[in-house]
N, C-alpha and C positions, 0 to 999 in steps of 0.2 A: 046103454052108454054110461049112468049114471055109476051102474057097478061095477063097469070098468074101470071109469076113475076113482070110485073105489077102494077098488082092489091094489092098483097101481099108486094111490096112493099111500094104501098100508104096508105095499111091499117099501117103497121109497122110505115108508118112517123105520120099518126095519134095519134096515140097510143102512140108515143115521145113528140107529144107536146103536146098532154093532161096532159102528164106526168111533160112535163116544167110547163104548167099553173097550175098543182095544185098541185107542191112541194116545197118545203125549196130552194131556191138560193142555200144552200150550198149542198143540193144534185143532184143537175143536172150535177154533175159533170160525175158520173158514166153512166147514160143514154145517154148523149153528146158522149163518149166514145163506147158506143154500134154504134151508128153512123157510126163511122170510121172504126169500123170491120166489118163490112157489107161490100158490094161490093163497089169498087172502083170506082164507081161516085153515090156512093146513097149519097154522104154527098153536091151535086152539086141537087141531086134533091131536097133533104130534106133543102136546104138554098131556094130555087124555093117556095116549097110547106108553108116553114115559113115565105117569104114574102106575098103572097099571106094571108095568116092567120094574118101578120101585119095589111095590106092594110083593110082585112075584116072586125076587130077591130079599126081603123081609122075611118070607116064610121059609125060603132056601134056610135062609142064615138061622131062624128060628129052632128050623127040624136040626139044623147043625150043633145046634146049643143044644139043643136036648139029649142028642146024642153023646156027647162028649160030658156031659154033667156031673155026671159020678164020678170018672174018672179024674175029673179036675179037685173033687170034694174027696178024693181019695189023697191026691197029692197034696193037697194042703194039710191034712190032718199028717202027715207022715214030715213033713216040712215043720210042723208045731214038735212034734217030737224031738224032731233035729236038734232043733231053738237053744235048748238048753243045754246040749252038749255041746253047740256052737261059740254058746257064750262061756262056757268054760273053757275050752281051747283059745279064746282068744285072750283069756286072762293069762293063759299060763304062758302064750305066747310073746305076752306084751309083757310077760317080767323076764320070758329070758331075751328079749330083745335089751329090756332098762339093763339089763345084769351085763349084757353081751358090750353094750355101748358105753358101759360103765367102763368094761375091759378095754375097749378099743379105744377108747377115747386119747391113750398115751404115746399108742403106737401111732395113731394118725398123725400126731402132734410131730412125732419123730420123722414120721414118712414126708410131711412138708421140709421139716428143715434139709432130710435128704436132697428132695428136689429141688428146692434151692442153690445146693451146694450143686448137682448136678446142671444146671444151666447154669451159675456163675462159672464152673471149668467148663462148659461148652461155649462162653462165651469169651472167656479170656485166652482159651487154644484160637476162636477165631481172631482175639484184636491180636496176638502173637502172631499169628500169620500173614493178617493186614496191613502189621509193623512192619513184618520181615518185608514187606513188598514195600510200604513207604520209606523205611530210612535209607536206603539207596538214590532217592528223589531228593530227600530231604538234605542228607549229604554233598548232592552235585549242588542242590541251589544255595546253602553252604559254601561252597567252594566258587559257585560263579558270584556269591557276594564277596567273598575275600579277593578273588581275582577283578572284580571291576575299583575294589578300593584300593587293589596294588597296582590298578592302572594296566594290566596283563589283560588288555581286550582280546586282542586274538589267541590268546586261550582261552577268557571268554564267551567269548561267539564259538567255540568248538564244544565248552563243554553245553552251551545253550541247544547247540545242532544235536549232543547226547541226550538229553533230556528229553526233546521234542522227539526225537524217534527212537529212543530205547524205552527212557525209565517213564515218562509221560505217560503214554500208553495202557500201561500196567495197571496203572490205579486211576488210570482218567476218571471215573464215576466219582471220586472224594472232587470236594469242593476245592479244596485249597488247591488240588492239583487242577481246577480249571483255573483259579486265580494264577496261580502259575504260569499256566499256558497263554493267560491275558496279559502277562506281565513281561513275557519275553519279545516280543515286537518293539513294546517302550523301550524296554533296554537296549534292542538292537537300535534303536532309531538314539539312544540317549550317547551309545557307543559311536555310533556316526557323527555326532556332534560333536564332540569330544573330541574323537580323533582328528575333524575338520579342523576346528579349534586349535588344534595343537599343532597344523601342518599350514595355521595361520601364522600362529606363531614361529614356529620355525620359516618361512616366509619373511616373516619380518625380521628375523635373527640374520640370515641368511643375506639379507639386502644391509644390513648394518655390518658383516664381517666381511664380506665380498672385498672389499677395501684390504684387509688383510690379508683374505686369501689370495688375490691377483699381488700384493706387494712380496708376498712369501715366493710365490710361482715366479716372480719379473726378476728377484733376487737371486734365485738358484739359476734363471739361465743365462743372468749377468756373469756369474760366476763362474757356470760353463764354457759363455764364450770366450772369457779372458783366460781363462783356462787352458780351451784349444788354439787359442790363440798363442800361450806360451809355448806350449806343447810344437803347433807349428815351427818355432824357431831351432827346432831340438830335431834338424835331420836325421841324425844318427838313431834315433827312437822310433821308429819303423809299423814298428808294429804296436804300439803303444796306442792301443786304442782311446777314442775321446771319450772325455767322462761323461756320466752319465749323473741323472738327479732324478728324483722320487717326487710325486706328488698325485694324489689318489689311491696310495700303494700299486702304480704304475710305476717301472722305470722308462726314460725316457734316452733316446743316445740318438744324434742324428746318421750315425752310422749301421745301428742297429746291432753292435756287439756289449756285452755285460763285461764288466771290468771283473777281475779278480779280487777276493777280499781285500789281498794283502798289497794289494796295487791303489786303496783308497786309503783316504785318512779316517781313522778311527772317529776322531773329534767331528770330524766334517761328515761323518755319517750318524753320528748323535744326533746331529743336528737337522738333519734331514727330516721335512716335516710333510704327513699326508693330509687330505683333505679333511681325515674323523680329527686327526691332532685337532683341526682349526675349526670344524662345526660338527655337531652329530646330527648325522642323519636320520637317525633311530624314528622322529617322528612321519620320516615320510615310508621308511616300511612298513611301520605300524598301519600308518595311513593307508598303503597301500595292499598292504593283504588283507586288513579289515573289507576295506571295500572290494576286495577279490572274493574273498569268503561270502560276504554277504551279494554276491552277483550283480554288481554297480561299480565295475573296475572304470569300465567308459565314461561312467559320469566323473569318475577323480579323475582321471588322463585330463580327460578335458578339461576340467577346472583348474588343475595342476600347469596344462599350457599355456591356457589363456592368463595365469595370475602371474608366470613366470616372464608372457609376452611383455605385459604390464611394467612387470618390473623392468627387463630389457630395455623399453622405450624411456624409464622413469633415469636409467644407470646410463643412458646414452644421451641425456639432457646434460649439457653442459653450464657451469656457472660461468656468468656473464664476466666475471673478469678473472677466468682461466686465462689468456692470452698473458697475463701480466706475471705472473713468477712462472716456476718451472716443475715448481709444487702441486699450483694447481693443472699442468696438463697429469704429472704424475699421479695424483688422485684420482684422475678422470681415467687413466689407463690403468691404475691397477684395481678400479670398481668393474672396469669393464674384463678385463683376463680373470679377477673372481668369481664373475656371473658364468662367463663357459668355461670355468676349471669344474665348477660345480655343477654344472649342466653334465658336461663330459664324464664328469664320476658318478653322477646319476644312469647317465645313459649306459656306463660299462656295470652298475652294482647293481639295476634292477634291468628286470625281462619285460621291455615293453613299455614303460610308463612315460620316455621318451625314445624318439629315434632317430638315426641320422638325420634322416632327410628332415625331421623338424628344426637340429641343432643346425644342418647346414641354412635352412629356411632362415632361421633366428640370427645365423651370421651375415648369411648377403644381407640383410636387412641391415644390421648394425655394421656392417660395414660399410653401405653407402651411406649411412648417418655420420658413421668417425670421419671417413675422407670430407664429407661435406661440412662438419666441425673443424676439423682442422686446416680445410681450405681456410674457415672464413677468418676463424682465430687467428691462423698463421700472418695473413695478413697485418692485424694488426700489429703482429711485433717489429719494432726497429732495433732490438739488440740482436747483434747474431753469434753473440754468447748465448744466450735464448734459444735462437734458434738451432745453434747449435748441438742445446743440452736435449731439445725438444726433437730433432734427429736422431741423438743415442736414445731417446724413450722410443722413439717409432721400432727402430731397430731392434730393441730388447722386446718390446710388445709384438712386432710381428716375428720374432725369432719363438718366443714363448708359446704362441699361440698354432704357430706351426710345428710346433715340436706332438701338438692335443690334433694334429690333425687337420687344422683348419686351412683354407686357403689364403695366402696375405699376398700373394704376387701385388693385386692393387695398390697394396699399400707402399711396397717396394718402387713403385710406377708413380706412387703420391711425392714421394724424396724426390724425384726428380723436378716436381713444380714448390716441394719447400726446398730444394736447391736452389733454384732461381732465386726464390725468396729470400734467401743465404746471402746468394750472391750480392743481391739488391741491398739488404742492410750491410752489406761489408763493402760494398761502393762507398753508401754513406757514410759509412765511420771513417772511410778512409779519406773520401773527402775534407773531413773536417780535420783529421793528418797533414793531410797533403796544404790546406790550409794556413794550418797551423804553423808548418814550416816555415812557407816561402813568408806567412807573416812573420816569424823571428829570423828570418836572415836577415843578413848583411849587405846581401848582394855586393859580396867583394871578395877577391880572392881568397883562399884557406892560407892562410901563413902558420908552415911548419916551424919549430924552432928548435928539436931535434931527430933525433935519428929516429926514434921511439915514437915520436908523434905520425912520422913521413909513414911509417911499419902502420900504425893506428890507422890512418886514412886508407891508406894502400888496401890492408885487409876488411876497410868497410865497403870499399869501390875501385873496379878494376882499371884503376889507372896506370898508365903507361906513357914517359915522357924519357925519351933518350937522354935528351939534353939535359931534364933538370934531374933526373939523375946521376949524370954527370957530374954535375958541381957536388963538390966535397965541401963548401961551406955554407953553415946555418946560420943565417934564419934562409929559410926559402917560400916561394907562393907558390900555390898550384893554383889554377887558371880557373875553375872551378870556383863556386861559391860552397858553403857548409849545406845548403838544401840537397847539394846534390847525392854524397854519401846516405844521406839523410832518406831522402827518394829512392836510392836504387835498394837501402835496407828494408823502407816499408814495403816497398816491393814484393821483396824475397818473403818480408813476412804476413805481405795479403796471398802467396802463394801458400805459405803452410797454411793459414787458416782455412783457405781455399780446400787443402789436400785433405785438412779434418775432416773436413764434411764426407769425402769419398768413402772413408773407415768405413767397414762391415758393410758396404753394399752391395757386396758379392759382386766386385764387376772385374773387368779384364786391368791391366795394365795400359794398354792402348785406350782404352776408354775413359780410363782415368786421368789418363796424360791429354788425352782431349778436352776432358772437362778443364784440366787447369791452365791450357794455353788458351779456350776460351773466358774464361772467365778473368785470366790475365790481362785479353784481349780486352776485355772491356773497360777493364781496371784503367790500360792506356787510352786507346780510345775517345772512350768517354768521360771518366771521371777524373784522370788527370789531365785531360787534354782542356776538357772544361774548368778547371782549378789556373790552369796557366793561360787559357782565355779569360777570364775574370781579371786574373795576376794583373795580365800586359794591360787590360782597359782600365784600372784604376787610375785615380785622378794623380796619387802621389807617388807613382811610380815614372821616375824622372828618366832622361835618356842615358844616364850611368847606369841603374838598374836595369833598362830593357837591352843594354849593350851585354851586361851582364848574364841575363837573361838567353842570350843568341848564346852564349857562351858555353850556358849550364846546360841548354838544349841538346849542343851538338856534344857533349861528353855522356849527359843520357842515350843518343842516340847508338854511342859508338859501344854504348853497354849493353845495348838490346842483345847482342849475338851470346853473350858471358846469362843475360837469363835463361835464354834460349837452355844452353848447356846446365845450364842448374835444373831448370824442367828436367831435361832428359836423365839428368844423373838420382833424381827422385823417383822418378816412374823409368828407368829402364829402360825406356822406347827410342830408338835409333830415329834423328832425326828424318833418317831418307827413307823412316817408312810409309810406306802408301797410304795418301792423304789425311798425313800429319798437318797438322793446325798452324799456321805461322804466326809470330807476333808480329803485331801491323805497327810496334813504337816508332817504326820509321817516318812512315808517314807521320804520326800523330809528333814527332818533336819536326819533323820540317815544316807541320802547318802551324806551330806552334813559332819557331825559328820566323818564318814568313809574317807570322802578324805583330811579331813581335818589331820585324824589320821597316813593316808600315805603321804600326806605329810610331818608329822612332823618328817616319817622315811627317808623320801628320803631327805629334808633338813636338817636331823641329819649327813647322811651318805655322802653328799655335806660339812659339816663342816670336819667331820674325813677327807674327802680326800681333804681337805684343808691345814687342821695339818701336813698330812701325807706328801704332797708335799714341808713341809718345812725341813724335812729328808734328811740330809749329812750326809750319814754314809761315812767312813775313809776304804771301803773293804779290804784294803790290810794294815790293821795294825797289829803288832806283839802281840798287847796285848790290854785290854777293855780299859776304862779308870779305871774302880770299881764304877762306877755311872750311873745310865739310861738316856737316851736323852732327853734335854730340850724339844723339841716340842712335846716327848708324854709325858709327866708331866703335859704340857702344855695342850693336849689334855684331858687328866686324870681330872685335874683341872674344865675344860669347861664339861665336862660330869657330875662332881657330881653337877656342878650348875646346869646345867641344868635339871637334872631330879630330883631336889627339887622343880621344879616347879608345876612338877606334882603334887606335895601336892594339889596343889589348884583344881583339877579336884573332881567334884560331886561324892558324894559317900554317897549318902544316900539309904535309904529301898525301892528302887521301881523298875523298870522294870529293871533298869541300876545299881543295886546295885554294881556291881562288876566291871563297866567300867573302873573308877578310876585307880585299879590296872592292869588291862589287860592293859589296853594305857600304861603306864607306864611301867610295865615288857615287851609288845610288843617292845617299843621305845630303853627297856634297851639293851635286846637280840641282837636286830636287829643291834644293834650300835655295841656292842661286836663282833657279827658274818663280820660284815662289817670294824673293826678292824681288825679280825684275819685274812679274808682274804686278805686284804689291805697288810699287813705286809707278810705274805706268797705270796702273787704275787711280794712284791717286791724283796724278796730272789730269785722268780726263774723268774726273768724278764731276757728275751733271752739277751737285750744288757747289762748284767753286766756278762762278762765272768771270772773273777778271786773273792772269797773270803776266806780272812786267816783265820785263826782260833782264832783270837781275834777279828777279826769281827764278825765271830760268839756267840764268848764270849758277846761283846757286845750287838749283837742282843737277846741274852737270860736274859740278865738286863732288857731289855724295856721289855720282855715278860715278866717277874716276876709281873714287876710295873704294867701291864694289869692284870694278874693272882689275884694281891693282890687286886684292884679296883674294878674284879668280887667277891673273896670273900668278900669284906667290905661291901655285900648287899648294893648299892646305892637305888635301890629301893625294898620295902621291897613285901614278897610275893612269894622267889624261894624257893622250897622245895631243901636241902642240897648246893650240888654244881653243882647245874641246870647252872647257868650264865658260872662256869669258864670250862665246857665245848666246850664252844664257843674258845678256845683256845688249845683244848686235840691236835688238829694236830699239831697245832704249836711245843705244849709243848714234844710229843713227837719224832720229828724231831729233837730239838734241843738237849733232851735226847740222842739220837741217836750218832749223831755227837761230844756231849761233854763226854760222856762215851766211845764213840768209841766201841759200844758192839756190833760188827756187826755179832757174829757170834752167838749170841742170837737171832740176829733178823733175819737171815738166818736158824737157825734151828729152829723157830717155827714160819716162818712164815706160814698163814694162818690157827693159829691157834686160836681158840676162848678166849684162854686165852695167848694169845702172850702179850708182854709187850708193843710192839709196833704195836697194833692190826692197828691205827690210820695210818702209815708211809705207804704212796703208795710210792713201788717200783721206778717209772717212779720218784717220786719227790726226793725220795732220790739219784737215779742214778743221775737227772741235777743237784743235790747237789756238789753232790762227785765229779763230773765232771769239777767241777769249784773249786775245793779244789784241783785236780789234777793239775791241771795248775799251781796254784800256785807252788804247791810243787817243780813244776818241775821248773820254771823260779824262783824263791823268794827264793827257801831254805828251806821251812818254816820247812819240815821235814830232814832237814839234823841230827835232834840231835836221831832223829829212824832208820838215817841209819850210824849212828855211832855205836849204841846201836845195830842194828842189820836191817841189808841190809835186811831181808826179809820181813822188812815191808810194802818196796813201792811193792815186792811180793804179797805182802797181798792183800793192796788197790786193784794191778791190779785185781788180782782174786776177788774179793767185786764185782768189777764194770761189772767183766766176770760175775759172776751168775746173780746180778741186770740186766743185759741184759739178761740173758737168763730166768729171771720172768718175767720183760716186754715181753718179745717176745711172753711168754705162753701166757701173757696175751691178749695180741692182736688178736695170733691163738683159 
């Protein structure tokens, strides 16, 4: 066994170094390694076994050296020979080399400069061709710098669009052509500001000129309409169509035909102005295709309506005292016809950046702000000159604005409530006319003094007098005061003012004649009816004035029919057409006529108890004086003056034939009756407790002188003795007392034919009752009770029954 490990072992050491000798150095590491894990002295045999294989290789190499020997000492020796022909070749070498470099040395010298010049022309053919590709770049950016300092952006932004997709490209890799390319967004963004800028500005231009551009526009279709309004009168012109006027480079005709050159006035088309005449637009196209080109048209629209809305609302703000000239409504309408003439030439000269439906937006808007301005304003005015002139501007403003298209019907619907308002200050002004007058009359007849003067009055007021026509001599009165001409002229002339107003309202003829018999209507009515109610309530408007007054009424009254006819001859409208307007001065001069008539009673009956408070009767005297009291004498007196005035009340053939006399006999009565009781209240006024029997005496004097005053008919017209009725109580009262017939008038009282049907119980009781007193304190009846004591018997028993008639009466 021992030599089999052995053997097996010398084989393995074989096998190792075959494996040294024919591997890589760097792997014998691993096999050197197997060595040592082997038994613990195979790495003593295997260094044994590797010398031995040294030493064997040693002699290899040895016997190889020997062999080879000679031959090696052959070649050296032939190598030595070389040597020196070696070394002579290389001398002879190394000087034609010195010789050779000597030669070349020029030509090198030359050959550099060649290749020099050869890359500086290979380099300058390339910056020539580089060039040829940048100066085309270089040129537009050139060009978009001249164009943004001449302000030409949108030909800037297009040659910018060039650059970025033509010439950019090209030479993209050079730097400057990316600074370029970083430099065109600023610009576009610097173009956008700009142009913003500039379409602020024109914004503000535009809200500062609007005022002229609406005053240019309200004046050319001023012009038009007076125009076709001439035109109108010129039947025979048929086919003459209405003129036309220019504004936006728009012609404008409400008929929609073009006039022929030679059919305008040369002058007057000079002057025809368009919207660029009056602003340029320039910054909002600019404005506008900038930001079309740059793909942000939406955001200018929009910025464009809302700054425009802006302004709208800024131009529809009215100044707080517009109401007060006519100036300032006209500045308030021709800022507002500015804003949508220019709206409207905006909307026809660009595509899109407004549109109807916004400009109609923009006007219902501003047109429920103007009517709602003009309601409030209008108000305020009381001229209606004002408001008059402020009607022609509605007019010309809703004609103008209708001619661009817009709708104004509203506003035509507005005139009917600043009509009103019309009307209302032309009340008042006429009021203060109407005023005016009745305070500077006379209240007395018109005294003509020639033929010339009668012609004057006549054709101020249709009067008509047979009779004083008649007389052929002067001087003569017409029955009339001066208010009255006066009256029925302001009339006529609150009727044209009236009819002003109607002008250009496009309305019917019947419509019109409505309006002015209504507004006529009110004129009577109210504010002269209320002018001659005031008149007749003044304090110093005496009974000759209110007599006069009845006078002046029924000559206005008989005028109403002659207005009537003037209405109709103005407006053409046949009175009998169906539900025509009637004037009511009828009524309004008989309620007038009427108060005027009670008043003449009530300030008649203000006089009597004027007289009447001048009454000092002497209660407690013994006897009358035999004479009646100065102050009704005095009263007596003033009554038959005064109802001779009456004479002069109208009394002729017609509705009022018999006014005349009823005024007069009413006035008489009334006076009588306000006498009798006058003087009857003051016999049984609670604080006069005693009167004598000669103050009775006396008191039936002044009744007589009343008695005889109703019989002397003052005014004529009572059938018998109508008037002195007005004093039967009195008269028999005093009967009563001065007969002393009481037992007459105890046994037949409540009889039909009693004597003293008249004498109420209760008055004769507070009579007697004060006739009592006296008796008892005065004496006054001492000479009946000498004569016979049973007469203050009597009295008592008188005033026993008289109470016990009152009593019935009562029960």
């Amino acid at each position: 066994m021992a030599e089999n490990e052995t053997l097996e072992c010398v084989t393995e050491h074989e096998r190792i170094l075959q494996e040294i000798e024919s591997t890589d150095t760097a792997c014998v590491g691993p096999t050197l390694r197997s060595i040592y894990d082997d038994q613990p002295n195979a790495h003593k045999r295997f260094m044994e076994k590797l010398d031995a294989r040294i030493r064997n290789h040693d002699r290899e190499i040895e016997k190889m050296c020997n062999f080879h020997h000679q031959g090696f000492v052959d070649a050296i020796t032939e190598l030595l020979k070389v040597r020196a022909d070696a070394e002579k070749l290389m001398g002879q070498v190394t000087d034609t080399n010195r010789r050779l470099q000597e030669a070349g040395r020029e030509v090198t010298a030359q050959t550099d400069d060649v290749i020099c010049c050869r890359i500086q022309q290979r380099n300058m053919a390339t910056t020539v061709e580089k060039l040829q590709l940048c100066i085309p770049v270089l040129e537009m950016y050139s060009k978009l710098k001249e164009q943004l300092e001449s302000k030409r952006y949108y030909a800037a932004l297009k040659t910018m669009e060039q650059l970025e997709k033509v010439y950019i490209p090209r030479v993209s890799h050079y730097r400057f052509c990316q600074i370029m390319a970083e430099n065109l967004p600023r610009l576009r963004e610097e173009i956008k500001e700009i142009s913003m800028s500039d379409l602020k500005d024109f914004l503000e231009s535009i809200r500062k000129h609007s005022d002229k551009v609406g005053e240019t526009a309200m004046r050319q279709a001023q012009q038009h309409r007076t125009f076709n309004s001439a035109l109108a009168k010129q039947a025979s012109m048929a086919h003459y169509t209405k003129p036309v006027y220019s504004f936006n480079g728009r012609t404008h005709s409400h008929n929609g035909l073009m006039m022929d050159d030679d059919t305008g006035d040369e002058d007057e088309a000079d002057e025809i102005l368009t919207a660029q005449d009056l602003v340029d637009f320039s910054p909002v196209y600019r404005c506008l295709h900038i930001y079309t080109v740059l793909g942000d048209r939406e955001t200018f629209e929009n910025y464009y309506r809302k700054q425009r809305k802006k302004q709208a609302r800024l131009v529809l703000q009215p100044q707080a005292n517009m109401h007060e000239t006519v100036e300032g409504y006209r500045r308030y309408f021709n800022q507002i016809v500015g804003f949508f003439v220019v709206e409207d030439h905006i909307l026809h000269a660009t595509w899109g950046l407004v549109t109807r439906a916004f400009t109609d937006e923009l006007w219902n808007m501003a047109l429920s702000k103007i009517i709602a301005v003009l309601r409030t304003h209008s108000s305020y005015c009381n001229d209606p000159d004002l408001v008059l002139e402020l009607k022609n501007l509605i007019v010309i403003f809703a004609d103008t604005l209708q001619d661009y298209g817009f709708p104004v019907n509203r506003l035509f619907d507005l005139l009917f409530e600043v009509r009103d308002q019309y009307n209302e200050t032309l009340l008042k002004k006429w009021a203060l006319v109407f005023r005016e007058i009745f305070e500077l009359d006379n209240y007395s007849p018109i005294p003509v003094e020639t033929d010339d003067e009668y012609k004057l009055v006549v054709s101020r007021f249709p009067f008509h007098d047979a009779e004083i026509e008649k007389q052929q001599n002067f001087p003569k009165k017409l029955p009339m005061s001066q208010s009255v001409p006066q009256i029925y002229t302001q009339v006529k002339e609150f009727i044209y003012a009236s009819l002003k107003f109607s002008e250009s309202l496009h309305r019917s003829s019947t419509e019109i004649d409505d309006m002015l018999r209504k507004s006529t209507n009110l004129l009577l009515t109210r504010t002269l009816s209320s002018c001659l109610q005031n008149l007749i309530k003044k304090p110093h408007i005496g009974l000759t004035e209110l007599v006069q007054i009845i006078i002046n009424t029924t000559h206005l009254e008989q005028a109403c029919r002659y207005l009537e006819e003037f209405i109709t001859n103005i407006t053409n409208v046949s009175p009998e057409t169906v539900h025509t307007t009637r004037l009511y001065g009828l009524s309004t001069f008989k309620d007038a006529r009427h108060a005027a008539e009670g008043e003449i009673y009530t300030k008649l009956n203000q006089k009597i108890d004027e007289f009447i408070q001048l009454a000092d009767y002497e209660w407690g005297m013994a006897e009358s004086d035999g004479r009646a009291s100065g102050y009704l004498m005095d009263l007596i007196n003033f009554l038959r003056s005064t109802f001779q005035v009456f004479t002069h009340l109208p009394n002729n053939n017609n509705d009022h034939a018999s006014m005349s006399g009823k005024v007069a006999q009413t006035a008489c009565m009334s006076a009588c009756k306000h006498l009798s009781t006058s003087l009857m209240q003051m016999l049984l006024d609670t604080e006069l407790k005693q009167i004598s029997m000669g103050a009775i005496q006396q008191f039936n004097l002044d009744v007589i002188q009343c008695e005889l005053f109703a019989s002397s008919e003052p005014v004529p017209g009572f059938q018998g003795d109508t008037l002195q009725l007005a004093f039967i109580d009195l008269r028999q009262l005093l009967d009563l007392f001065m007969v002393w017939d009481w037992s007459t008038y105890l046994a037949d009282y409540g009889q039909p034919t009693s004597k003293y049907l008249r004498v109420n119980p209760a008055t004769a009781l507070a009579l007697l009752e004060k006739m009592k007193d006296t008796s008892k304190k005065n004496n006054i009846f001492s000479q009946f009770r000498k004569n016979d004591r049973d007469k203050q018997k009597l009295i008592e028993t008188v005033v026993k029954q008289l109470r016990s008639l009152v009593n019935g009466m009562s029960s």
